[in-house]
C-alpha positions in Angstrom: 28.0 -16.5 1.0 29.1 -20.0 -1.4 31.6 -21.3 0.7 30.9 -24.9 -1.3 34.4 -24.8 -2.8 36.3 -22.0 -0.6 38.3 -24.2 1.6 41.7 -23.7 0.1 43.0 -20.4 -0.4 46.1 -18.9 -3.0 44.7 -21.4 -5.7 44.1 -19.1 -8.1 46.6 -17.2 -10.2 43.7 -14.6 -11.2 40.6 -14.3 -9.5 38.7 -14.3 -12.7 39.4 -17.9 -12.8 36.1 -19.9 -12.1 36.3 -23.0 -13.5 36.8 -26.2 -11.7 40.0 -24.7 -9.5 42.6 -27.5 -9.3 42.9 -28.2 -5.1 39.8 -27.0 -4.1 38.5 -27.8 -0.6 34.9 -28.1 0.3 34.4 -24.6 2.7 32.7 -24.1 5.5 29.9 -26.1 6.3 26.1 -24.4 5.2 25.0 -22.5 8.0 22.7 -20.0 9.4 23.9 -19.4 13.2 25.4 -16.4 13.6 27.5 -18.0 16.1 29.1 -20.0 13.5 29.3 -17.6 11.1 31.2 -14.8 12.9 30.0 -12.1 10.1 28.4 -9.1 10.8 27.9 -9.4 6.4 27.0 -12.3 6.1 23.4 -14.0 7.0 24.6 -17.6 5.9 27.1 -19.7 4.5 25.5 -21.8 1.3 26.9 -24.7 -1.2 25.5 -23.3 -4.7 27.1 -25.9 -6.3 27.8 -29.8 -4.9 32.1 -30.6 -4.9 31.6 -32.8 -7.8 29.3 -30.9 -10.2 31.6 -29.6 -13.0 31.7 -26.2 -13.9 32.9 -26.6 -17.6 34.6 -29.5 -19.8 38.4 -29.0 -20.5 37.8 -30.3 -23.8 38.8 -27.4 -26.3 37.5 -29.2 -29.0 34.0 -29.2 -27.8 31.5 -26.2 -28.8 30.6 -25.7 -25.0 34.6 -25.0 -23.8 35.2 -22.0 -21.9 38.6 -20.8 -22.1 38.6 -20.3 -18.5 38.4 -24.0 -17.3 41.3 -24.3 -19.9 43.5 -22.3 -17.8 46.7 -24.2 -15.7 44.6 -23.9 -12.3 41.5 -25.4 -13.6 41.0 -29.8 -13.0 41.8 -31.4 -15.8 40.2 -33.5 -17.0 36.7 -32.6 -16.5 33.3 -33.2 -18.5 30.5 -30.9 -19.3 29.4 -28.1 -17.1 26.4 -29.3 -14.8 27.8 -33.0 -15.4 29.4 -35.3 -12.8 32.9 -35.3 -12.2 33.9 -38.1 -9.7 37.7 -37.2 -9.8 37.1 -33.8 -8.8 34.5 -34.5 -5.9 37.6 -37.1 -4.9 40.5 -34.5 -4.7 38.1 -32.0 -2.9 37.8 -34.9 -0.2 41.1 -35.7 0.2 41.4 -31.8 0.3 39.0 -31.0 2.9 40.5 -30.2 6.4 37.0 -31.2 8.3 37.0 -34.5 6.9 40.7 -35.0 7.2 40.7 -34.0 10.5 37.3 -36.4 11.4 39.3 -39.2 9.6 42.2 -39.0 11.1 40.5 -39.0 14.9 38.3 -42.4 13.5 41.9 -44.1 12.4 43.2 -43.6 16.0 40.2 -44.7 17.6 40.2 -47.5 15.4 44.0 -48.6 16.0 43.3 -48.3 19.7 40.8 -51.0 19.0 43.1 -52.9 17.2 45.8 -53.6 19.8 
């Protein structure tokens, strides 16, 4: 199962919608323990795709747009699909419940440091 960009749920006004989703969270982390997974369905959770990998450009005037990553719940802006998008790999970050929760635990150890 991709759970690379699954970590936010009630994004999407239409689950046809693919393309770069606007508040996506990285999912669960890739896994194979059946303990983790809690599935009887499922043999693992996989990241097809890295966060930051685009999916399609918003740019209707190129000949490679989709009209799906056009759409108001797709990132905008974002390049070429299979090219770098460093603003998207950013929001999923800041979006991702794991990390916020492991940053906000290494902030209080850190001010506990600090006096």
């Amino acid at each position: 199962m991709d759970t690379s960009r699954n970590g936010l749920q009630g994004l999407r006004y239409n689950w046809s919608s693919w393309c770069n989703i606007e508040g996506a969270a990285f999912g669960k982390r890739p896994t194979s323990d059946e303990k983790k997974l809690g599935l009887d369905l499922a043999d693992a959770f996989v990241w097809v795709k890295g966060g930051g990998i685009s999916d399609g450009t918003s740019d209707a005037t190129s000949p490679n747009f989709d009209p799906v990553c056009g759409l108001a719940e797709a990132f905008k802006p974002s390049p070429e699909a299979g090219e770098w998008n460093q603003q998207y790999f950013e929001m999923m970050l800041k979006n991702d419940e794991w990390l916020g929760i492991f940053q906000k635990r290494s902030q209080r150890r850190r001010g506990s440091f600090c006096g």
